[in-house]
N, C-alpha and C positions, 0 to 999 in steps of 0.2 A: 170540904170546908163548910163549916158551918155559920148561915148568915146572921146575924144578930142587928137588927134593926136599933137607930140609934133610939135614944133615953129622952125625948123631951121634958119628962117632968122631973128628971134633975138637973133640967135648965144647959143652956150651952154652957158650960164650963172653961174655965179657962184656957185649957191649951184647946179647944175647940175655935173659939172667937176667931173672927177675921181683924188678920191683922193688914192692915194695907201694906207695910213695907215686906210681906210676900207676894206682892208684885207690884213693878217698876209703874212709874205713872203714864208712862208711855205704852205700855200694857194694859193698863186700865180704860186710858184712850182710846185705842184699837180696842177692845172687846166694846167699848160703849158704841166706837165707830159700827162693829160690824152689828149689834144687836139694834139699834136703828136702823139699818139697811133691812135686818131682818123681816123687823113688825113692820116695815115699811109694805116688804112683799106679804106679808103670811101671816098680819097682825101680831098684835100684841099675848104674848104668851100671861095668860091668868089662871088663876087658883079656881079651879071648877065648883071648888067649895066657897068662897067668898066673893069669887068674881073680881079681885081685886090684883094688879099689874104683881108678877112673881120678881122676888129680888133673883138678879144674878151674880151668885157665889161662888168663890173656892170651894171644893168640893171636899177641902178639911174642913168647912165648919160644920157639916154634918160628921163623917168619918173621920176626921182627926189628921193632925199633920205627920202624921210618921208613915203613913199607908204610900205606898207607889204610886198611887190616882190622885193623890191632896190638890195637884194642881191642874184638876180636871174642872171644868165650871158643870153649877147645875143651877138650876131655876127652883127657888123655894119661895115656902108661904109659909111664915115663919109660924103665924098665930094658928094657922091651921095644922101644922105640923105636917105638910105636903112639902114633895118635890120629886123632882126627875132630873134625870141626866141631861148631859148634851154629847154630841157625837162628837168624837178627837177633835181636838183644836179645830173647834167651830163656836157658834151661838146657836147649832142647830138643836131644839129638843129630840130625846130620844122615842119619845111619848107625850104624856099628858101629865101632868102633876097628880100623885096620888098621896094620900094616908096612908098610915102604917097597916091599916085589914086590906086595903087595896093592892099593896106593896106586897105583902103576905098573899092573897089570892092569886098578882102575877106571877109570881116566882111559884108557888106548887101548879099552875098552868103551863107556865115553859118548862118543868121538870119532867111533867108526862109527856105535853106537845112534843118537846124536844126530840125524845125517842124514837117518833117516826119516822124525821129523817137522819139521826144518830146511827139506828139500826137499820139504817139501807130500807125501811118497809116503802117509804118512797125513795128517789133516789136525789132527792137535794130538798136544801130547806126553803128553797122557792115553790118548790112544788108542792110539800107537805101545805103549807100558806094558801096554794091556788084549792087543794084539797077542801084545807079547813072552810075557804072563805065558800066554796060549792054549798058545803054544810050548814054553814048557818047562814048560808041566803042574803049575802051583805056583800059588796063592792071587794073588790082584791084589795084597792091601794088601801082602804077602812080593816084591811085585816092583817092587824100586827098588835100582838098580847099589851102592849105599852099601851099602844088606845083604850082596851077593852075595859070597860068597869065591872062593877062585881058581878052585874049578872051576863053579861056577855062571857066572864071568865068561868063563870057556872056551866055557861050554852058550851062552853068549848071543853071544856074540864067531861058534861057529858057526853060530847059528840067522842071523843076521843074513849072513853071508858068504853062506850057501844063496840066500839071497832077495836078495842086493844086492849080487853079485860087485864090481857098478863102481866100490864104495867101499873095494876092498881093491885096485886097481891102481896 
């Protein structure tokens, strides 16, 4: 499958827009209930580019409503053209808000990362993780690709190349 990051500059379109009557207002309640509980423990999720509180979305308004995940929530920044996921039926982020070169840099880092433990070279992807985070000399809990910015994804992008040429031919 090939990923295609969405089109800001042809603006959200209409079958993109959030429409609130895809989801119940008792729904909307409950997400706003648990995303206060959230920032309450683990602060306020922000756009690392503006600094400024991230809207939380149907995850059609970026991907569209016909996709299987439309009613997946993500945290965006509209003007910056950032966002990130949340973990199943949660308010939890998956990472950090990124742009689209960022979005682009994570994804060819977990394409090669991935490999190490895809192809048994360690034998689970907590390990490969305990590996990476040895390498570039950073905390374990701090080492998951979602955090990493572009040049952390570079430091991992090379650490991995050093140890596993055969996945960059």
């Amino acid at each position: 499958m090939i990923y295609v990051d969405f089109d800001f500059d042809s603006g959200i379109g209409d079958h993109r827009q959030y429409h609130p009557n895809r989801m119940s207002s008792f729904e909307e309640y409950d997400i706003a209930v648990l995303r206060e509980k959230y920032e309450r423990s683990n602060g306020v999720v922000t756009c690392p580019y503006c600094n400024k509180r991230a809207e939380l979305v149907l995850s059609g308004v970026v991907y569209g409503y016909r996709v299987s995940y439309c009613n997946n929530l993500l945290y965006i920044c509209k003007p910056c053209q950032s966002w990130v996921g949340t973990h199943s039926k949660t308010v939890i982020p998956l990472g950090t808000l990124a742009n689209s070169s960022l979005r682009a840099k994570r994804r060819q880092t977990h394409d090669k990362f991935d490999l190490i433990w895809k192809e048994k070279h360690l034998p689970s992807r907590e390990r490969a993780y305990q590996w990476l985070s040895k390498k570039m000399n950073i905390p374990f809990e701090d080492t998951h690709i979602a955090l990493f910015d572009l040049r952390q994804c570079g430091v991992a992008l090379s650490i991995v190349k050093s140890y596993f040429p055969q996945f960059f031919q």
